[in-house]
Structures are given as C-alpha cells and as structure tokens.
PDB file of N, CA, C and O in Angstrom:
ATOM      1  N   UNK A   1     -27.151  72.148  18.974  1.00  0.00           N
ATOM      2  CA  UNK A   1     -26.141  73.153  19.182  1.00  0.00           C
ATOM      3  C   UNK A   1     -25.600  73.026  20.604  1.00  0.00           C
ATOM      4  O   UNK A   1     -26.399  72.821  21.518  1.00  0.00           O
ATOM      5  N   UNK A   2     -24.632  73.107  20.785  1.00  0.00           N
ATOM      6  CA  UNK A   2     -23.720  72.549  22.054  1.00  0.00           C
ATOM      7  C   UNK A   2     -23.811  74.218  22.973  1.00  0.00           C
ATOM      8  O   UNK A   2     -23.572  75.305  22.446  1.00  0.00           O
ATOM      9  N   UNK A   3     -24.171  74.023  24.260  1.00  0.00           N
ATOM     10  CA  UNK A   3     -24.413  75.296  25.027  1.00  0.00           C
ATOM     11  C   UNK A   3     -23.613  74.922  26.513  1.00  0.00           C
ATOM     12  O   UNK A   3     -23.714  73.827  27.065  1.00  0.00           O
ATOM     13  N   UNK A   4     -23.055  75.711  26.868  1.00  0.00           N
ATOM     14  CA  UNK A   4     -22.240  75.371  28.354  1.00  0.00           C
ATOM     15  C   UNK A   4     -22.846  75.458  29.216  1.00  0.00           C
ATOM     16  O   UNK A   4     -23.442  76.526  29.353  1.00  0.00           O
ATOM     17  N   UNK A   5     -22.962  74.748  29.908  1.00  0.00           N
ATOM     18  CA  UNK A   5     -23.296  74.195  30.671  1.00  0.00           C
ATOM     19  C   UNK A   5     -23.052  74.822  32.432  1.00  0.00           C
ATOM     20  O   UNK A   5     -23.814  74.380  33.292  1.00  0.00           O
ATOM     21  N   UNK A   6     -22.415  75.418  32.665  1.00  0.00           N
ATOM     22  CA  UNK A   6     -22.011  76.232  33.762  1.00  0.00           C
ATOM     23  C   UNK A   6     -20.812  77.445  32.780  1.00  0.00           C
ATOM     24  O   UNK A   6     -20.252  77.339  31.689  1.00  0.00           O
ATOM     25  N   UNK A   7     -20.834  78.539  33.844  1.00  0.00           N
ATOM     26  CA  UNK A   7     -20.027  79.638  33.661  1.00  0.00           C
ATOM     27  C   UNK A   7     -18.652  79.304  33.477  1.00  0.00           C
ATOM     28  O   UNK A   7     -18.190  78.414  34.191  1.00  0.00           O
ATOM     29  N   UNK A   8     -17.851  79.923  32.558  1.00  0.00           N
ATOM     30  CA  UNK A   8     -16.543  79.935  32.627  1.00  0.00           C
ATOM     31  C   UNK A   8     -16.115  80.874  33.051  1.00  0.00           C
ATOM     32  O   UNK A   8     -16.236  81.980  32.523  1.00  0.00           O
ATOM     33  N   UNK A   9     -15.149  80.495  34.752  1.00  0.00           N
ATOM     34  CA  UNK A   9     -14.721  81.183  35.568  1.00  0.00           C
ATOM     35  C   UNK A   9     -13.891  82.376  35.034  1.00  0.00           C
ATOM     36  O   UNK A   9     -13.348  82.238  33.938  1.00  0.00           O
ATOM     37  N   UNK A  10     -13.718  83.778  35.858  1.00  0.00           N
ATOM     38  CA  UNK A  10     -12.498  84.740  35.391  1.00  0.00           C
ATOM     39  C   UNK A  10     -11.073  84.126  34.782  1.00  0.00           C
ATOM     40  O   UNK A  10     -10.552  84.535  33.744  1.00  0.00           O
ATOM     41  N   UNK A  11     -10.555  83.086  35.613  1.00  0.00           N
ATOM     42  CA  UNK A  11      -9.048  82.531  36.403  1.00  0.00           C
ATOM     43  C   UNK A  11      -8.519  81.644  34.909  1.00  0.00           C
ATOM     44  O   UNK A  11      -7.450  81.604  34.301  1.00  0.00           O
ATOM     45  N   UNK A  12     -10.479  80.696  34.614  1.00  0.00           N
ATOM     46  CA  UNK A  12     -10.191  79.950  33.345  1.00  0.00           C
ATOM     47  C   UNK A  12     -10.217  80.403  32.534  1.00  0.00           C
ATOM     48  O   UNK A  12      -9.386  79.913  31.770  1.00  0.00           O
ATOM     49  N   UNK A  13     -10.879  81.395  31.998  1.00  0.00           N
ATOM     50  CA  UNK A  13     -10.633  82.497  31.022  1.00  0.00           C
ATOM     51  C   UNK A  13      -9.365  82.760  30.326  1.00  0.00           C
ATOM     52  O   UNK A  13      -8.850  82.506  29.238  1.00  0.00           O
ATOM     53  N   UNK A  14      -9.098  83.337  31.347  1.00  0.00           N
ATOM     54  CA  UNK A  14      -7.837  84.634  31.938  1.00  0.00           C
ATOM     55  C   UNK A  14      -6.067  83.372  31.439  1.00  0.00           C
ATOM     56  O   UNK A  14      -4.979  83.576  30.899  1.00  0.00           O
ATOM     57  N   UNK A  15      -6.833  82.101  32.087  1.00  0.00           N
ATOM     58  CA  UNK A  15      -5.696  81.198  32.075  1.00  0.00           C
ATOM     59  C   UNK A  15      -5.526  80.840  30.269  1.00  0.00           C
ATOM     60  O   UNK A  15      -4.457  80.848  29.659  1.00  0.00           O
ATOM     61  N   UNK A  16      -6.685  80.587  29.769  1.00  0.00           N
ATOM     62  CA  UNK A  16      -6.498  80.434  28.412  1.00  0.00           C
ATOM     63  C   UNK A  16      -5.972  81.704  27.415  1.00  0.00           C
ATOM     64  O   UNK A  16      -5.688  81.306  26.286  1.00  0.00           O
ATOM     65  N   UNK A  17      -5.852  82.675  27.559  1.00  0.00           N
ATOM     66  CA  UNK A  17      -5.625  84.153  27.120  1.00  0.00           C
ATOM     67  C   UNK A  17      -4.285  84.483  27.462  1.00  0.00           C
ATOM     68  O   UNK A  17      -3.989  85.668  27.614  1.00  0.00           O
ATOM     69  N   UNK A  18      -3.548  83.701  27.583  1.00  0.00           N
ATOM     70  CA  UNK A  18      -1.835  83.946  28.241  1.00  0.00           C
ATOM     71  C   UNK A  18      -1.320  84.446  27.204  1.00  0.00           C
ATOM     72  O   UNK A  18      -0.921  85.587  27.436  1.00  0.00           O
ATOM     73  N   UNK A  19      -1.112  84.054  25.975  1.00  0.00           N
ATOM     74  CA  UNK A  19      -0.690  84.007  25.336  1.00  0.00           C
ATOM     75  C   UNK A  19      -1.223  85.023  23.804  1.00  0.00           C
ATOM     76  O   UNK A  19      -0.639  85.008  22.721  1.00  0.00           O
ATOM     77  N   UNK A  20      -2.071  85.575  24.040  1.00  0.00           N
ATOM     78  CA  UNK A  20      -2.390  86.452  23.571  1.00  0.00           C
ATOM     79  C   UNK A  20      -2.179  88.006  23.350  1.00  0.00           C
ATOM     80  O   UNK A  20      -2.794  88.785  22.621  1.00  0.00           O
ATOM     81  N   UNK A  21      -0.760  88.276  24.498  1.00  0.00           N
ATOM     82  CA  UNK A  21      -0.547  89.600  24.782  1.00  0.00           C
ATOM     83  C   UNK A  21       0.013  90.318  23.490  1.00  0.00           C
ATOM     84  O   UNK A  21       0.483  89.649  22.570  1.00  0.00           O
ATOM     85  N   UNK A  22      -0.030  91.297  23.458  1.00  0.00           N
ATOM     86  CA  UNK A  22       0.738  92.344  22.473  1.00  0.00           C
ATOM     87  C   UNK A  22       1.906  92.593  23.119  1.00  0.00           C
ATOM     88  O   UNK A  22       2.132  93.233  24.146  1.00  0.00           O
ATOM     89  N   UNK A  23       2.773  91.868  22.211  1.00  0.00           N
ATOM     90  CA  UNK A  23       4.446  92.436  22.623  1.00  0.00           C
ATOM     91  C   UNK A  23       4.738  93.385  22.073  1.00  0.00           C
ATOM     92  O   UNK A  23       4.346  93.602  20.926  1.00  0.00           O
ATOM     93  N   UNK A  24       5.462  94.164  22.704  1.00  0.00           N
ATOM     94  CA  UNK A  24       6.910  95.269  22.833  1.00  0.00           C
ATOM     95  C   UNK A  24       7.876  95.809  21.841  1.00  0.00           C
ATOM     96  O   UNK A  24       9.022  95.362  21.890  1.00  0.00           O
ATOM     97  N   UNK A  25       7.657  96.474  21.177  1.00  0.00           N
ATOM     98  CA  UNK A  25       8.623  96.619  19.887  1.00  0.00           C
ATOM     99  C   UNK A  25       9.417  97.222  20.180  1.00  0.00           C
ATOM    100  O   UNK A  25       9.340  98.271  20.819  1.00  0.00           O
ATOM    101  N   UNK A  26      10.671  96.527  19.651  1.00  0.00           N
ATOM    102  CA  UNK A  26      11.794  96.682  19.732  1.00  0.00           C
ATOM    103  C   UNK A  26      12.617  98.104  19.200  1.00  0.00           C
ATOM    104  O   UNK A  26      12.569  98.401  18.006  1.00  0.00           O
ATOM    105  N   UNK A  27      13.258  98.826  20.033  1.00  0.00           N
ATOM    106  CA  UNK A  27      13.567 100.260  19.362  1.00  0.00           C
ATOM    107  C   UNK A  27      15.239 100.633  19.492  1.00  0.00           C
ATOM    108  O   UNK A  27      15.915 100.928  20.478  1.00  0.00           O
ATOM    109  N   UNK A  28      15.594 100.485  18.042  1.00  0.00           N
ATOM    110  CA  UNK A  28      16.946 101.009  17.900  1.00  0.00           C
ATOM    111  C   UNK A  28      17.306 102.520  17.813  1.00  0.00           C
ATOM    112  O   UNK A  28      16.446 103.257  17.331  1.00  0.00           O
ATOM    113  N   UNK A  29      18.530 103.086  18.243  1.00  0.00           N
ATOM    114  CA  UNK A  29      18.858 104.350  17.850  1.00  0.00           C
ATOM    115  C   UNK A  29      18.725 104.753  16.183  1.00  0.00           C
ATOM    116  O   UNK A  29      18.968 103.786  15.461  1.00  0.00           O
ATOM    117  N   UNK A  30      18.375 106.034  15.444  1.00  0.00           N
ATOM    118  CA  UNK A  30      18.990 106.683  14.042  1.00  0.00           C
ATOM    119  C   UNK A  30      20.305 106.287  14.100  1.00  0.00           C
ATOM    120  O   UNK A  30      20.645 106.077  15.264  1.00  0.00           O
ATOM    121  N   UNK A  31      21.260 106.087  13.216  1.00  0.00           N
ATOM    122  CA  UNK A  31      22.337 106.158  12.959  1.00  0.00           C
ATOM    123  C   UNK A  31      23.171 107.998  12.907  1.00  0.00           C
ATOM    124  O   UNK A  31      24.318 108.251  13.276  1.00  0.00           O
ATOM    125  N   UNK A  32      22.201 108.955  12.368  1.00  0.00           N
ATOM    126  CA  UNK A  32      21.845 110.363  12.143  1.00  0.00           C
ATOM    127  C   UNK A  32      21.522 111.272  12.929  1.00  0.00           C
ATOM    128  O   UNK A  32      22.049 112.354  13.184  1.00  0.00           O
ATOM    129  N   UNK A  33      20.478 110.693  13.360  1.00  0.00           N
ATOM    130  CA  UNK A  33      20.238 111.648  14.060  1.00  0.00           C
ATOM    131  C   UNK A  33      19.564 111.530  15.691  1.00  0.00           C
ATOM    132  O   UNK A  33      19.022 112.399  16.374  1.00  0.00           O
ATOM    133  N   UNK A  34      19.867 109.976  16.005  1.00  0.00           N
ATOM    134  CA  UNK A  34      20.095 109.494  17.554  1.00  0.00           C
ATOM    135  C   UNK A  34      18.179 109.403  18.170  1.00  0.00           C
ATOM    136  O   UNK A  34      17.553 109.276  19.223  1.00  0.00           O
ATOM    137  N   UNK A  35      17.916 109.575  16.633  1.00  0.00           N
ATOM    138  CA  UNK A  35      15.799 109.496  17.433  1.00  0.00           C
ATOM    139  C   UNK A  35      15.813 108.102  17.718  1.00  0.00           C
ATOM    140  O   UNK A  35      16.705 107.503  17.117  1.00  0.00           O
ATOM    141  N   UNK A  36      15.103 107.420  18.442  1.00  0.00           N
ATOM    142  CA  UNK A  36      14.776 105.903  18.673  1.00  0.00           C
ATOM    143  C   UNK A  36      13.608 105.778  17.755  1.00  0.00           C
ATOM    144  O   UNK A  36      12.609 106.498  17.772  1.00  0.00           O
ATOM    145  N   UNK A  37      13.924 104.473  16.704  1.00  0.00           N
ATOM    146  CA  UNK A  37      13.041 104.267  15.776  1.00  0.00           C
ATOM    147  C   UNK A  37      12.429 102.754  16.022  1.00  0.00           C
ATOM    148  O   UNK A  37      12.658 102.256  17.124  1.00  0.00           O
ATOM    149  N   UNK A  38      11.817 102.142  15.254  1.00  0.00           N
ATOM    150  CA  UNK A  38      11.709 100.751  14.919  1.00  0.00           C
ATOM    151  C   UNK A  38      12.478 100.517  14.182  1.00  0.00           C
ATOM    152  O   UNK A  38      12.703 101.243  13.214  1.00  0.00           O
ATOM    153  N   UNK A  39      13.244  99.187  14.489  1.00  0.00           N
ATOM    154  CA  UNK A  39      14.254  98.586  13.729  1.00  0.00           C
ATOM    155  C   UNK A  39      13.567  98.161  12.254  1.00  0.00           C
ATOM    156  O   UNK A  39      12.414  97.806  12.006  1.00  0.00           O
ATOM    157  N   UNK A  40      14.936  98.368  11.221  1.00  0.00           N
ATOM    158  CA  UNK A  40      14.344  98.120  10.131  1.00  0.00           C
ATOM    159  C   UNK A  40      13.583  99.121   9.248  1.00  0.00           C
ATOM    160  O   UNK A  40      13.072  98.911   8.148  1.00  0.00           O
ATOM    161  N   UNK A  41      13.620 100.252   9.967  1.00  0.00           N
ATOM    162  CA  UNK A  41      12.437 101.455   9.444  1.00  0.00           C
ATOM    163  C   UNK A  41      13.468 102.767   8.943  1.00  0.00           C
ATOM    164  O   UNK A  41      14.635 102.903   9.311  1.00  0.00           O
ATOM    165  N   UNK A  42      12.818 103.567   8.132  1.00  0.00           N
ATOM    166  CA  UNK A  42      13.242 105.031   7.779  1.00  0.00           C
ATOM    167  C   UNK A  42      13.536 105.595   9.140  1.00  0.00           C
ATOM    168  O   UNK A  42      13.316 104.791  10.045  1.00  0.00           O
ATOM    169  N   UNK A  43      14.023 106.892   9.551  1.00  0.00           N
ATOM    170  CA  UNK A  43      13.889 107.829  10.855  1.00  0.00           C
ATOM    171  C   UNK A  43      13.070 108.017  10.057  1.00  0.00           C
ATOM    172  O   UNK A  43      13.157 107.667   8.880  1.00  0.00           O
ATOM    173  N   UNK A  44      11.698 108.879  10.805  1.00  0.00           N
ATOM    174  CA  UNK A  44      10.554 109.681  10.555  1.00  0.00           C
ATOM    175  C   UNK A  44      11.010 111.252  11.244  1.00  0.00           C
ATOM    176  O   UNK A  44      10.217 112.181  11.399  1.00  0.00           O
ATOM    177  N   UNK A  45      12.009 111.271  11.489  1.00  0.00           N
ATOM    178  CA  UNK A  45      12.826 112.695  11.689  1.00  0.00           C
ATOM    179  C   UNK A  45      13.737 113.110  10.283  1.00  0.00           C
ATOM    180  O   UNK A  45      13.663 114.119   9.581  1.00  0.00           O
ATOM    181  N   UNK A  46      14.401 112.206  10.203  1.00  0.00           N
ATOM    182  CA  UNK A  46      15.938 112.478   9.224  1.00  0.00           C
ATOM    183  C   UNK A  46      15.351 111.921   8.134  1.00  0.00           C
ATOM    184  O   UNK A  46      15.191 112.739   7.228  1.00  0.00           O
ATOM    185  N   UNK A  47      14.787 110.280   7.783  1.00  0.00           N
ATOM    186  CA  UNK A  47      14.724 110.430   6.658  1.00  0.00           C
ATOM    187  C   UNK A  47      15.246 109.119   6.032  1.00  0.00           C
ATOM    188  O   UNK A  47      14.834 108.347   5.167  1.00  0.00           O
ATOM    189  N   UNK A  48      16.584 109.212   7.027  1.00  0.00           N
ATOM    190  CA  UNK A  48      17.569 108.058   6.423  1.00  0.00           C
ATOM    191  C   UNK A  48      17.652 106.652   7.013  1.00  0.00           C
ATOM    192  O   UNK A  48      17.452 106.428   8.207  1.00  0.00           O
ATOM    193  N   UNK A  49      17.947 105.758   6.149  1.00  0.00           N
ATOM    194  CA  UNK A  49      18.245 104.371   7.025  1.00  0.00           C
ATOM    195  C   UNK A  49      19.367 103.939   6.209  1.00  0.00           C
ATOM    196  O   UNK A  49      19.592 104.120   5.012  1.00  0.00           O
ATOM    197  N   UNK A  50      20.004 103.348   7.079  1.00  0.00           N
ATOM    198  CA  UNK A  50      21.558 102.890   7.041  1.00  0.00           C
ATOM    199  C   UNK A  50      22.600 103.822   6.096  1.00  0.00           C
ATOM    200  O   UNK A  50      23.285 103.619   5.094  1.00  0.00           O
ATOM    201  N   UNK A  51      22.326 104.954   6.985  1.00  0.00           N
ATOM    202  CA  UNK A  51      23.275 106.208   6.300  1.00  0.00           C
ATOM    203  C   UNK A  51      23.005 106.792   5.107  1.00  0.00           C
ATOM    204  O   UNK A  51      23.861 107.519   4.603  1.00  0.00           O
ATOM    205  N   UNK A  52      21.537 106.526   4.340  1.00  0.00           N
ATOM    206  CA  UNK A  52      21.342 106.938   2.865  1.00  0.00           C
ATOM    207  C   UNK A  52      19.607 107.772   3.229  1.00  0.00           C
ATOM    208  O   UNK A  52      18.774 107.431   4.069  1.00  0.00           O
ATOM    209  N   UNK A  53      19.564 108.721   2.406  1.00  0.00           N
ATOM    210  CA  UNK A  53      18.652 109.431   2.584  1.00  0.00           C
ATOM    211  C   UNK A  53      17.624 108.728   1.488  1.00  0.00           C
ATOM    212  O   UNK A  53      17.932 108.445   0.331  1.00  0.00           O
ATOM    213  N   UNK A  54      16.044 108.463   2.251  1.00  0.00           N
ATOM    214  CA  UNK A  54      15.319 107.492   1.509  1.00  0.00           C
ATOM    215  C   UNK A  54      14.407 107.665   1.263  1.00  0.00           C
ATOM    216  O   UNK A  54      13.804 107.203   0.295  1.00  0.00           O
ATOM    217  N   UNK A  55      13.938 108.554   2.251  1.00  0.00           N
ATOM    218  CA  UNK A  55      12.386 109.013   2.527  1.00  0.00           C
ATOM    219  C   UNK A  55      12.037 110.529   2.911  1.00  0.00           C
ATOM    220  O   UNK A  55      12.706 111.191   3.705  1.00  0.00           O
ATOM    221  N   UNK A  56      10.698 111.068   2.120  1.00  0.00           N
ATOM    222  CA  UNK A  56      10.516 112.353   2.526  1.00  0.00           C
ATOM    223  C   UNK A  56      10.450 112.491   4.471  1.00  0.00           C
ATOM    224  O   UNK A  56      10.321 111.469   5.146  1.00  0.00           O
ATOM    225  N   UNK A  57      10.512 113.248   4.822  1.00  0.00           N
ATOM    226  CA  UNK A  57       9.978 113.796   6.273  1.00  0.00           C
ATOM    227  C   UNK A  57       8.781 114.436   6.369  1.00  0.00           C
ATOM    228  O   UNK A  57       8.100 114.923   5.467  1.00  0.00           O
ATOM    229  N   UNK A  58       8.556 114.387   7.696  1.00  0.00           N
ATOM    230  CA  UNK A  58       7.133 115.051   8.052  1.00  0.00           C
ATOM    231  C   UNK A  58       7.701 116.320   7.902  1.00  0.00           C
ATOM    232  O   UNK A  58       7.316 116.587   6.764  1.00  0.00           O
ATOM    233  N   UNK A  59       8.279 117.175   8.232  1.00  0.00           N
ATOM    234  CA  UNK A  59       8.755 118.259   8.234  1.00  0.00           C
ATOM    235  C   UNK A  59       9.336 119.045   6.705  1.00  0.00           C
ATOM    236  O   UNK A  59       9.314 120.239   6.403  1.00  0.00           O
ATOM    237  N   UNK A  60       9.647 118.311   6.225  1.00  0.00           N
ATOM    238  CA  UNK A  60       9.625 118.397   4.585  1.00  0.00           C
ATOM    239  C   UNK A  60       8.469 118.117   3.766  1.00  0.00           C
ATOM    240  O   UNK A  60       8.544 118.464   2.587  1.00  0.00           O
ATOM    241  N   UNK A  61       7.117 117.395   4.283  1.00  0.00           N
ATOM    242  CA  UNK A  61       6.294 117.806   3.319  1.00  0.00           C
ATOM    243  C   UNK A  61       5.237 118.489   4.132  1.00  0.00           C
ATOM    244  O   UNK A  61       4.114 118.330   3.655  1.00  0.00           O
ATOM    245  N   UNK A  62       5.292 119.333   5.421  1.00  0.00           N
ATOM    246  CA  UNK A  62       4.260 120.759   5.948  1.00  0.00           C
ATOM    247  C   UNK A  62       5.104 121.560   5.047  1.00  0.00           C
ATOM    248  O   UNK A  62       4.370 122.092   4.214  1.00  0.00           O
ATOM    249  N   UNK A  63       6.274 121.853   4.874  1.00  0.00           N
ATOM    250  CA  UNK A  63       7.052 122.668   4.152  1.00  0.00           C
ATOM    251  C   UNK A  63       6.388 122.816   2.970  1.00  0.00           C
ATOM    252  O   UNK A  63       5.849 123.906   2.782  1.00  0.00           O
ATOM    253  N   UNK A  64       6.282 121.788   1.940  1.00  0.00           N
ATOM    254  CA  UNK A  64       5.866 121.765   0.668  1.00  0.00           C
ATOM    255  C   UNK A  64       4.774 122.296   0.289  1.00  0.00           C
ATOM    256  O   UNK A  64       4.558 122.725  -0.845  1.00  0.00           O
ATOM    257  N   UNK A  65       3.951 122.302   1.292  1.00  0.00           N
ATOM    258  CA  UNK A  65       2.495 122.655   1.109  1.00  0.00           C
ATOM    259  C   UNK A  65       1.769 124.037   0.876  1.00  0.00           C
ATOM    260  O   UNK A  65       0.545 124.079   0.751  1.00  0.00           O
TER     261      UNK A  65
END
C-alpha cells in the first residue's frame, strides 16, 4: 500500500483545490413582480415565469391550511 512519504504542504494542497470553488448563481429580475430569482425558475413570490401563472406560492399554501 503506497504511504507518503513526507507531509503535503498547506500552499500544495490549497494549489490543487483551485478549482473546486462553488460558483455564484446567477440572479435575474420577476418579470411581475421585480423579486430577484434564479434564472429559469418560478418567482417563489408571484408564482409566475415568463408572464404565466405556474406555480402555487408560499403564501398561498399557509393560506390553505
């Protein structure tokens, strides 16, 4: 079984791990109602994506209950 042989430094570590970060998601306006959403997604306010009503709301189903 293969065992290292000396420590692997912070710097070499750190240097191999570049590329590992969690990127940044990208956030468009509602068309509706101006909340910043994830592109591609329902509002989780309004409901709607690309001007058509699609999805319940959080606020519409505490209501229901």
């Amino acid at each position: 079984m293969a065992v290292p042989k000396r420590k692997v430094s912070k710097s070499r570590r750190n240097k191999r791990r570049t590329h590992q970060g969690v990127s940044v998601t990208n956030l468009v306006e509602c068309f509706n109602c101006g909340t910043m959403i994830r592109g591609h997604n329902a509002c989780h306010k309004c409901g709607y994506y690309q001007g058509e009503k699609v999805d319940h709301t959080v606020e519409e189903e505490t209501s229901r209950r």
